[in-house]
N, C-alpha and C positions, 0 to 999 in steps of 0.2 A: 589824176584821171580827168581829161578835157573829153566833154560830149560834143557831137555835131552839131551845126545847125547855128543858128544867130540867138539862139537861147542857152548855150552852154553853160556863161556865167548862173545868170540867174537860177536853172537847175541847179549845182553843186552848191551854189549857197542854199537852197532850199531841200536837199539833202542832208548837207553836212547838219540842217539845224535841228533834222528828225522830224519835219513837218512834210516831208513825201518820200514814201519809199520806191527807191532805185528799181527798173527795172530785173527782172532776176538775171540779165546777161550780163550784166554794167553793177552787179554787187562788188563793193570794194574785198575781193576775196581775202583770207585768211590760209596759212600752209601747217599743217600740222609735222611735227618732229617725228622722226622713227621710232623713239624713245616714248611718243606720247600714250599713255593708259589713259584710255578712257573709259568710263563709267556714268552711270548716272548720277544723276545730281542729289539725288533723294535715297534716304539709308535704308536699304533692304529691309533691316529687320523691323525701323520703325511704321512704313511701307505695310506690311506681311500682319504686323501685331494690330494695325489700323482695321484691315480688309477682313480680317477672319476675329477681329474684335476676345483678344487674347494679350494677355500681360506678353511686354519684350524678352524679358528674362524665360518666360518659358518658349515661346515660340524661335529663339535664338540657340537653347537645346534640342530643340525639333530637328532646327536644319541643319545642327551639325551633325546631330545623329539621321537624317536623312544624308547626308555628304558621304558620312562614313558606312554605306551604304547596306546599312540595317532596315531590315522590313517592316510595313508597319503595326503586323500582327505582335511583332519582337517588341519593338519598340512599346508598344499598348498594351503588353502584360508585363515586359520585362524592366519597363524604366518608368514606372511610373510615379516614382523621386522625381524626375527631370523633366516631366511633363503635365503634373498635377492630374493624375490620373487622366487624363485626356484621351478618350474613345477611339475606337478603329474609325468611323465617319468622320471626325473632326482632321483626324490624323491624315486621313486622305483630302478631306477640303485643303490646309495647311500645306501639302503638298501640290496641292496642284495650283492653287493660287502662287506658290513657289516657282512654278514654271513657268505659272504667266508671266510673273514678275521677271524672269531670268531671260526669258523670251525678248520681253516688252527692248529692257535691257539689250539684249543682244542683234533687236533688228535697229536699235537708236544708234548705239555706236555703227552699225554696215552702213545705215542710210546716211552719216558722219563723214564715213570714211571715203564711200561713193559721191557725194558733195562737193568733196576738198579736191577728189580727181579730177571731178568738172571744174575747177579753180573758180567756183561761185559758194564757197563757207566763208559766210559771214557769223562774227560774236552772238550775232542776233540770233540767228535760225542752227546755230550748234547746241547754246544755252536751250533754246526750245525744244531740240531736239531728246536733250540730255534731263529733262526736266519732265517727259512724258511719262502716262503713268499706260498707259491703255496701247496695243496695237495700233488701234485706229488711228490713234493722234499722231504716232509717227507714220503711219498710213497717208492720213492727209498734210500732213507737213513736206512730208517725200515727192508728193506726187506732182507738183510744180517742177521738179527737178527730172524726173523721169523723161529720159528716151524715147521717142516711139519713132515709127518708121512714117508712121502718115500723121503729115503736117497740119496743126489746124488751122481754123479760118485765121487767126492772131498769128502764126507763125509765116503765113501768106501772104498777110498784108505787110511782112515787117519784109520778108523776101522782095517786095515794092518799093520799100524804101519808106514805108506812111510811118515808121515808128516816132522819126523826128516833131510831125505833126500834132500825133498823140501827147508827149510826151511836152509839146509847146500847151498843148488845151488844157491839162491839169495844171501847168505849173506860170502861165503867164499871162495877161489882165489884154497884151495886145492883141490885135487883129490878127487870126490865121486865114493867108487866103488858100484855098483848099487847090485853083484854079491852079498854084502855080507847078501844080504835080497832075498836072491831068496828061495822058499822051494819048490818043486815041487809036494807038497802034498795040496798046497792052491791055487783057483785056486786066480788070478790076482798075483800072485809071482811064478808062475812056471818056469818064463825064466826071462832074463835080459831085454827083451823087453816090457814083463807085468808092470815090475816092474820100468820102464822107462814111461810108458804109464798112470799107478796110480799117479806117482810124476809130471808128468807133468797137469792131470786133478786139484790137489792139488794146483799147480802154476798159471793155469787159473781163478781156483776161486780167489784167496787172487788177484791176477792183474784186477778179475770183479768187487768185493768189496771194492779196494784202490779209495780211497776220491779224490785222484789226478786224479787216471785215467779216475773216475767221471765225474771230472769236466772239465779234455782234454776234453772226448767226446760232454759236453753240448756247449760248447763253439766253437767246433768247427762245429757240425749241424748246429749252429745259423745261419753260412755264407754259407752252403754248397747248393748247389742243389738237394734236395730229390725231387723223384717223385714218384705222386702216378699212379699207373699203371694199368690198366683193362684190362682182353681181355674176349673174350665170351668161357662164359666154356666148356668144352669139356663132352660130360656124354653118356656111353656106357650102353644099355643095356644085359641082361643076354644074351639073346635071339633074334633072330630076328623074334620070334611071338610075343614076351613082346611088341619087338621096333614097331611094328604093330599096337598093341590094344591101346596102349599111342597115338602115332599118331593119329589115329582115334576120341579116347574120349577126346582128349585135343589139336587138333588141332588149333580149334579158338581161346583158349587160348593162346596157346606156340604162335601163329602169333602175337595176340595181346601184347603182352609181348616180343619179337622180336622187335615190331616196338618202344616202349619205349625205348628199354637197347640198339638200334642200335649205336647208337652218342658213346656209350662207350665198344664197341666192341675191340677197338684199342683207344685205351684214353691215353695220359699220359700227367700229369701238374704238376708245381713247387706245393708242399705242400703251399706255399708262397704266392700263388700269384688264387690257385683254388676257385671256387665260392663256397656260402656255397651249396644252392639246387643241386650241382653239386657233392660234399660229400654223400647227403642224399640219391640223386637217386642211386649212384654207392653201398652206403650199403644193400639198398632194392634191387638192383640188385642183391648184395652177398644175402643176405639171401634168394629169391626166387630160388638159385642155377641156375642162368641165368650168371651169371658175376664171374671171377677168377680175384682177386685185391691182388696184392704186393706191396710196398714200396720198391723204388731200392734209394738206397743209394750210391753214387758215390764212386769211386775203392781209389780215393785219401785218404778220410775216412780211409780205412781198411791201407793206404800203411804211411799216418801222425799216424796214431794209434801206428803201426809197429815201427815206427821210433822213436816215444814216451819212450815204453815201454825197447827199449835198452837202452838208456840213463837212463833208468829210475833204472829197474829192474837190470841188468846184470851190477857185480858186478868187481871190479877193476882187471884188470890183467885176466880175465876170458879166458877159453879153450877152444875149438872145442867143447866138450860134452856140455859145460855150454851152449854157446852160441845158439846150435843146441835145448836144451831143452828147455832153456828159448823164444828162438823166437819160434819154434811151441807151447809152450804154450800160448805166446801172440797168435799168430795166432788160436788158440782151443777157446780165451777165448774169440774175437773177433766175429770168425763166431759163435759160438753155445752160448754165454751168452750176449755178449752187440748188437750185430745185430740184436736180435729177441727185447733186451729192446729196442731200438732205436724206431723198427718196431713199436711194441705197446704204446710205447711214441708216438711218432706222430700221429696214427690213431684216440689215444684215445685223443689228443689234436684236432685235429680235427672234431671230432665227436660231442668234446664239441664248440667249435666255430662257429660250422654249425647247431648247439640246439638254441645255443642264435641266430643265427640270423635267425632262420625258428620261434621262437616263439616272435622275435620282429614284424617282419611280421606281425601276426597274432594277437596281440596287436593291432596293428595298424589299422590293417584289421577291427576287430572287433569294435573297437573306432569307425571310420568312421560309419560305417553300424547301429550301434546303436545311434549315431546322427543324422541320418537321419530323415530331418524334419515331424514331424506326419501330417497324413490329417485330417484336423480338420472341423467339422459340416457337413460332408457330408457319408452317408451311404453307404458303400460297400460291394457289393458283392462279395464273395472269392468262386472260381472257384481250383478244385484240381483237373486236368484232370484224363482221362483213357479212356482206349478202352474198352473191353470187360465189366468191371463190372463199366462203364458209369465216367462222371465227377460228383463229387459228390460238391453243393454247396451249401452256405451260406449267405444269407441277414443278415448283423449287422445293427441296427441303429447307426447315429452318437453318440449316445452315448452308443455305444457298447451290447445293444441288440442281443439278435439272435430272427431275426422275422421271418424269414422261411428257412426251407432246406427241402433238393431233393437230388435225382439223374437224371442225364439226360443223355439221350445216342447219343449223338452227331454224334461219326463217323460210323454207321454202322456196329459195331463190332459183332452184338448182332441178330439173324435170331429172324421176327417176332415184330421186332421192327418197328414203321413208326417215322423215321427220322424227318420229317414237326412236328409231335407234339413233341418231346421231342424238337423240335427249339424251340417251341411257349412257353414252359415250365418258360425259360430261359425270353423272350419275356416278357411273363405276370407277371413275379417276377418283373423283376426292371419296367414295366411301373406301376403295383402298385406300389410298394413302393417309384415313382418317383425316382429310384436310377442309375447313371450317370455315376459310377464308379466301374469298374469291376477290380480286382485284380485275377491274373490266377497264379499260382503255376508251377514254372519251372521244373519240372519232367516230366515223362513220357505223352506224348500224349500234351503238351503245344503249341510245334509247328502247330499241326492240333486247339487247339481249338485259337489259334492266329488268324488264318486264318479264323476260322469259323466266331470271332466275326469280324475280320474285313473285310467280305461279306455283312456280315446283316447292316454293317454302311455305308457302300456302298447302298446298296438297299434303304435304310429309313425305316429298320423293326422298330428301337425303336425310331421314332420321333412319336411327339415333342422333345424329347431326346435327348442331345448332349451327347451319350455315349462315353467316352475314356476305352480304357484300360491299365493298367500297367504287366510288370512281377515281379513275389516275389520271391524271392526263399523260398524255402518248405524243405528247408536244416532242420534235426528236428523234422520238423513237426511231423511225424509219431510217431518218439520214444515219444515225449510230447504227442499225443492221447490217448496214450495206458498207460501213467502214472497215478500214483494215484492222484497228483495233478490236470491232467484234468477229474478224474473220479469225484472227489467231485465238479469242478465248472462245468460240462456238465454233472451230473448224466442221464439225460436223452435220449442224444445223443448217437446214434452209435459212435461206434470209428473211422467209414470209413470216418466218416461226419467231426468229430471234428478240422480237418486235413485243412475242407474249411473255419471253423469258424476261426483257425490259421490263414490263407493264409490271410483272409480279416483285421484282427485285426492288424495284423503284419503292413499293409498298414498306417490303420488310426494313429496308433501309436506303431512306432517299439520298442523303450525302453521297454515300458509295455509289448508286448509281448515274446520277443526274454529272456527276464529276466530269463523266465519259464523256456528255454530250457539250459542245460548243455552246455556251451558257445565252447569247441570243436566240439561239432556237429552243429554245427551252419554254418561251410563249408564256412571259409573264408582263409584259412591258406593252406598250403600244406605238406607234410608227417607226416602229426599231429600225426598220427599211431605210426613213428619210433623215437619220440621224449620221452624223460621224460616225463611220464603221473602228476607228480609228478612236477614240472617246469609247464609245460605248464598251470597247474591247476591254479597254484600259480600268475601266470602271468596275465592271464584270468579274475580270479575273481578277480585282484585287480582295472581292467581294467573297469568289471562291477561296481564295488564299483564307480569306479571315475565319470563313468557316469550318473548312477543314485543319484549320489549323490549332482553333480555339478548340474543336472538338477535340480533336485529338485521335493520332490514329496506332494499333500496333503494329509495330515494323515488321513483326515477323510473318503479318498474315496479311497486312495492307498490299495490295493492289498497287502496281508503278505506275498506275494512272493516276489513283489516290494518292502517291508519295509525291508525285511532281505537283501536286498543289500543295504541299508544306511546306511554309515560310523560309526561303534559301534553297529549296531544292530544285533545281530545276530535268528538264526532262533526263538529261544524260547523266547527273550523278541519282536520279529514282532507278534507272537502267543498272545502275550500276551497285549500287544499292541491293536489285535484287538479285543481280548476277552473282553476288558475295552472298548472298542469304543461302542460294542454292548450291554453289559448290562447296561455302564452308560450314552451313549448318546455321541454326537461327542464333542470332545476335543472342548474352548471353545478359549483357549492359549496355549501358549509353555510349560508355567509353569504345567499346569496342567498333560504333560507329565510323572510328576517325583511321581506323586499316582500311576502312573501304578507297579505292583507289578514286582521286581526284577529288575526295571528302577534306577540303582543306578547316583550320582553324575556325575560318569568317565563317563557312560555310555549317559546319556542328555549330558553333554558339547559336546562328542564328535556327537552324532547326531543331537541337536536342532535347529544349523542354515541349516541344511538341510530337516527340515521335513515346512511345509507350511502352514497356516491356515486362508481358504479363506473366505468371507465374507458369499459369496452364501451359499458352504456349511456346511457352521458352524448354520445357521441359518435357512437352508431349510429343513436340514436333521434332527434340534434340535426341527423345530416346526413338523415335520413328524413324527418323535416319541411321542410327546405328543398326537398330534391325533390320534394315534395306541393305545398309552396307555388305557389302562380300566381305567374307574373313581374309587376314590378310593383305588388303587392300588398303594401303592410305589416302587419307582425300588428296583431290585434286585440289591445286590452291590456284588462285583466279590467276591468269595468264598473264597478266600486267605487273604481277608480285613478284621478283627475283629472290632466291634465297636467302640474299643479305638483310632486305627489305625484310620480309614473312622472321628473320631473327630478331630484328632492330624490333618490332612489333612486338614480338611475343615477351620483350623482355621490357616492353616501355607499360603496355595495355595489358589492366586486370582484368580475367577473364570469368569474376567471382561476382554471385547474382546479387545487385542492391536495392533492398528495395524501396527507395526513394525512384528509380525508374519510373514508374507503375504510375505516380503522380505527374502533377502541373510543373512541380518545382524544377526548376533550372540547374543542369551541374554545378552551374557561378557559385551557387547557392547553396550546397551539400552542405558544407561546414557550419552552416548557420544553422540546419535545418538537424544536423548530428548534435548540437548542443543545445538547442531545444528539446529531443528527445530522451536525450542523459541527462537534463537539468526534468524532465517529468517524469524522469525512471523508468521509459515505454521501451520496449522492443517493435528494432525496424521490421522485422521479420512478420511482425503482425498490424502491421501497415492497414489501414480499412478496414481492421475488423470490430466488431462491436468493442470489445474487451479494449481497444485501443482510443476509442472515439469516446468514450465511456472517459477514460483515466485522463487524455488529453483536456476533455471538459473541465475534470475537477481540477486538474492542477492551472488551469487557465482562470480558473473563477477565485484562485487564492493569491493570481500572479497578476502585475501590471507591466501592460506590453510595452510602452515606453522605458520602464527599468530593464527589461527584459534585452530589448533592443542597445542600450545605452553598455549593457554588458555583455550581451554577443559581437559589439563593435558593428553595427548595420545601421540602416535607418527603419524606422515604425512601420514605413511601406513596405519595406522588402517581407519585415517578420511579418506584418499582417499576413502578407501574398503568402508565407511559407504554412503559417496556421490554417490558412483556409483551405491551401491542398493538403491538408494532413489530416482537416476534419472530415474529408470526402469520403465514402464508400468507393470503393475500385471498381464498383460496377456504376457508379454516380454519372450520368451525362447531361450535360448543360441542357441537351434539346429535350429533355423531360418535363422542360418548365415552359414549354411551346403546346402550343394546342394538337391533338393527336387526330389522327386521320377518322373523316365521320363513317358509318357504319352503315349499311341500311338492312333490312330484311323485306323491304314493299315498295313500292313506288304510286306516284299519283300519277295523276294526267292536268295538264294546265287547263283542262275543263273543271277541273275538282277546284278550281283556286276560286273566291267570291273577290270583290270589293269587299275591304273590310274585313277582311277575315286577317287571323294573326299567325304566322306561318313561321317554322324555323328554320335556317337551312347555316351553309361555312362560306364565306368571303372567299369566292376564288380566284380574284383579279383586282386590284387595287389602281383606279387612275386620276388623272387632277379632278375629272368630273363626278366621279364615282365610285363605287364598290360594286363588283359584280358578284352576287349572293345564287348559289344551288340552290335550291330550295324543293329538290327532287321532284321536277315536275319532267324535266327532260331540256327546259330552258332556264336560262339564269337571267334571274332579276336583277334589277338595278337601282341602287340607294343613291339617288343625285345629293352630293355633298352642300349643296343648299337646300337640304329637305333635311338634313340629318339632325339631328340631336345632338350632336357634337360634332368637333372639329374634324379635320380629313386626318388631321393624326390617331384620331377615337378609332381608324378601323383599319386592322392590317390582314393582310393575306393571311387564312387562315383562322381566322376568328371564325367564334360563334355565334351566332344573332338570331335576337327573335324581331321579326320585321312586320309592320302594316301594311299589307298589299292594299297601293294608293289607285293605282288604275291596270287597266288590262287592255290590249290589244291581241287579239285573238289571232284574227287577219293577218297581224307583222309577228305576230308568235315576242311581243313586248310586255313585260310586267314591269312596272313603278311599280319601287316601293319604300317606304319611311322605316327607317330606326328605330324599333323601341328600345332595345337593349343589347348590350352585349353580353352574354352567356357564358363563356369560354374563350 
């Protein structure tokens, strides 16, 4: 390769010796073969077991068993031989770090392969390429190579012909006369100073693009002090009648948004050391144009950069000219190309670190809330307050009924109304229905009808009646009303109404309900808005998956909104699912699962230890349908089934009830779980009953599970996994061991609350800053996690707490308050 110019020699030797890098137009390219596989440089699994800080041998069964596209709920109860019992949370970090890594991977080799088309792949920047561990890295590697339509100053001045110039100043000790490329007919060469100005834009870029100077900078941010910086924006209008009528129509806004962005009016903290929520407010502050946010980088930066690039660039014996070009070019290349990457490198590292941690939150958040234990055999009333157009309510039976709804106009909103009867409304519902527990919806008008009911408990309007009440939130609710989903199971219901049958349902059993609703509006999380819609989603539903699936649900009576969040189910085989429920009668076993049309192999292993098959309904609902049936009449068998098909079934699939069903245990697993029962002389048939849990104990306290195991042919985990569903009651649910919904019969006023005083209330909002605590005043306090008593793990949605009310603000309707303990 011979370059232009009366310096060509000199260049290529000074290339070839790896003491200056080649322009990126003039890289001695490299051609990759059709045949060529590429990969990265670096071994997946040992990569994966570094990052999520887990032995290789287990994290190496992770991903095969993610490959082989088992879920993680499956995977986290049913393989936990191959995973060392390894949680649902970890099992999704391990996953999605997996992605990254496949990602990372997958944009190295494109950005490889798009390189070598521009016939500029060189050994150097393929090896780097293939060696990155992070996005970004191949992000900024790539980005020298990129296309674009508009040319920069460096691509302009080389369009002049100044690159020969440039490329004499770094690499040669003689005189450049700049004079002899002046033409005064062009412009950016009409003078010696143009033309000083082109060659030095040319020398900023190849010193922005050099791999060294790269990686000075990365290495050297790592220890630096960056801050990130806010102050409140400054915004002028055209006019001072514009600035008038803004004022006016968005007063109470701009106030109320004033009062949020004030904390970051004059902000400034280490990139290092900043909280995530503290990221997220200050970007929703940028975007609302309330907040002006910079990244100041320390002056040492710019002045070690400087210092760098002498040594680096500026070439032996160099002259006043050289030196003056080359350091304002460093300095050009500095302020206007690698400050602004810096900038955008940080933010956007940020931005990502403060996703993950506002959508871990909110996992977690949700997990809780969704374990919250249901209220079981007792009818609730669900209350959705309002003023003007009334509370509208709902009587569910315990077994989830809707036996009457209303509106009632409680607080006088409404001319024309008499107050006393829409009381007695409310009255006469639950003293019919003997019904004891009211569930009210925290929205609009909650605090009045808080108060309303607890007057009338006061008075003795509903005795004999020990009525309590709870709060739900109604986070949701509404969008679910107006769904097609709640239009087919309330066809008949107003939408206004459907909202109280929610509020009450949610009560008796939150899992089932909350299912329905799209798990972001559900109003447990905080900037859910400025987060990846796309992340957050992903997060969420696996979140739900884990819950209803650990729970466990029965097929015969579960809900196909409920079935499609069980592990492998997705919407069209839950559809289908119950379409086979209903024309052939309730499932009778497990096995019988796998006649359901489109129910393949993958798809039963991975959901069959989580669907459930209980005696009641397997046999109340099987003899309900024969008495419905018309004499005479055989069923109909589901439309997708041909004769040959509904034969080949009936002669493959027992249709005889087992009851290993009923439990945790996995079909994989029967045989293990039938010779444990014959080796302690139990009958399956009384599966959970005392007389069974009783005889299982004794024979388990004379036996040792390792011999145990070593002679049913298994491993110690599996038999452990199979004794511990066999020691369960049938009525045993995991969310029993979760905190149960709080109760009231009174309420205070946050007048009643002192400094000082020790107040109890339930955690109903968990964020990096805080805990947000009921504490039935009508508003919820706040435990600043540098005020707590223990760590931000100490307090989860849900909890019970007794707290130190530390301050009060009346005015902003604000309580501080300190941790004493957790209660529940």
């Amino acid at each position: 390769m011979a370059y232009k110019g009366e310096c060509s020699a000199y260049l290529e030797k000074k290339i070839a010796s790896g003491t200056l890098n080649p322009p990126l137009d003039e890289v001695k390219s490299i051609k990759l073969e059709p045949t060529d596989t590429l990969k990265c440089s670096w071994d997946l699994e040992v990569e994966l077991s570094g990052q999520v800080l887990c032995e290789r041998s287990v994290v190496a069964n992770v991903i095969r068993l993610l490959d082989q596209d088992n879920t993680i709920p499956f995977i986290a109860r049913y393989r936990q031989e191959q995973t060392k019992s390894m949680g649902p949370e970890k099992l999704r970090e391990v996953k999605e770090k997996l992605e990254e890594l496949r990602e990372v991977e997958a944009k190295a080799v494109a950005a490889v392969r798009k390189i070598e088309k521009l016939g500029k792949l060189d050994e150097k920047i393929k090896s780097s390429l293939l060696g990155s561990r992070t996005a970004e890295e191949v992000e900024h590697l790539f980005t020298p190579f990129k296309v674009t339509a508009k040319k920069t100053l460096a691509d302009r001045a080389r369009d002049l012909g100044l690159g020969t110039f440039a490329l004499q100043m770094l690499s040669s000790s003689g005189a450049v006369n700049f004079s002899r490329a002046v033409d005064p007919r062009k412009e950016g060469l009409s003078s010696v100073s143009e033309v000083e100005v082109g060659v030095q834009h040319i020398i900023a870029d190849i010193i922005a693009k050099d791999h060294r100077a790269m990686e000075f900078i990365r290495n050297i941010i790592k220890t630096s002090r960056i801050l990130l910086h806010s102050t409140k924006r400054k915004t002028k209008a055209k006019n001072e009648k514009e600035t008038n009528v803004k004022n006016k129509s968005n007063s109470k806004a701009k106030d109320s948004d004033a009062e949020k962005y004030e904390l970051y009016y004059e902000f400034s903290c280490d990139v290092r050391h900043i909280q995530p929520h503290k990221v997220l407010a200050i970007n929703r502050g940028e975007s609302r144009k309330m907040l002006s946010v910079r990244v100041e980088i320390p002056n040492y930066v710019s002045d070690r950069f400087l210092d760098f690039c002498k040594g680096t660039f500026l070439p032996k014996g160099y002259d006043q000219t050289r030196f003056k070009v080359i350091v304002c070019s460093a300095e050009d290349a500095y302020k206007r190309l690698i400050e602004p990457l810096i900038a955008r490198t940080v933010r956007r590292n940020l931005d990502k670190t403060a996703e993950k941690a506002s959508i871990s939150v909110f996992a977690a958040n949700l997990k809780r809330l969704l374990l919250i234990p249901p209220v079981r055999g007792q009818s609730v009333l669900g209350i959705d307050p309002g003023f003007f157009h009334g509370c509208k309510y709902a009587l569910v039976s315990a077994l989830g009924k809707i036996e009457e709804t209303g509106v009632a106009y409680l607080h006088g909103q409404r001319n024309g109304i008499n107050v006393k009867v829409e009381e007695d409304k409310l009255k006469n519902v639950l003293i019919k229905h003997r019904c004891e527990t009211v569930a009210i919806g925290n929205g609009v008008g909650c605090r009045e009808t808080e108060m309303f009911f607890s007057n009338q408990i006061k008075r003795g309007t509903f005795e004999p009646l020990k009525v309590v009440f709870s709060i739900v939130s109604e986070a949701g609710a509404s969008i679910y009303s107006a769904s097609e989903e709640a239009n087919k199971e309330m066809p008949h219901l107003d939408v206004s109404v459907r909202g109280a049958v929610s509020i009450a349902r949610r009560l008796q059993d939150p899992l089932a309900e909350l299912v329905k609703i799209d798990p972001k509006n559900i109003g447990v999380g905080m900037y859910q808005h400025d987060i990846s819609e796309k992340n957050l989603k992903a997060s969420l539903d696996g979140v739900v998956e884990e819950c209803v699936s650990f729970v466990g649900v029965d097929v015969n009576v579960a809900s196909e909104t409920l079935l499609r969040h069980i592990a492998g189910i997705n919407s069209g085989t839950a559809k289908k699912i119950a379409e086979h429920r209903n024309s052939r009668g309730p499932f009778q076993n497990r096995s019988q699962l796998m006649a359901v049309s489109g129910l393949g192999p993958k798809t039963f292993e991975q959901c069959a230890g989580f669907l459930r098959i209980l005696p009641e309904t397997r046999t109340v609902l099987h003899e309900l349908d024969l008495l419905t049936e018309p004499k005479g009449k055989k069923r109909s068998a589901a439309k997708t089934e041909g004769p040959q098909k509904r034969k080949k079934m009936k002669a493959e699939i027992n249709s005889d009830p087992n009851g290993l069903d009923m439990t945790a245990i996995h079909p994989e697993s029967y045989h293990i779980a039938d010779r444990l029962v014959s080796a302690a002389r139990l009958n399956r048939t009384e599966i959970g009953s005392e007389k069974f849990l009783q005889m299982l104990q004794t024979f388990l306290r004379s036996s040792d599970v390792d011999s145990l195991a070593t002679e049913f042919q298994t491993t110690t985990s599996v038999l452990k996994q199979i004794i511990g569903a066999l020691s369960q009651r049938i009525d045993q649910d995991l969310r029993d061991d979760y905190e149960k919904p709080l109760f009231r019969s009174s309420v205070r006023s946050i007048n009643d609350v002192k400094v000082g005083s020790v107040v109890s209330g339930k955690v109903t909002n968990v964020t990096h800053f805080g805990a947000f605590v009921d504490i039935g005043v009508g508003t919820d306090g706040l435990i600043y996690f540098n005020q707590a008593s223990g760590s931000q793990s100490s307090l989860q949605l849900g909890n019970l707490v007794e707290t130190w009310v530390k301050s009060l603000d009346l005015e902003r309707g604000r309580i501080s308050l300190t941790l004493v303990k957790v209660t529940g």
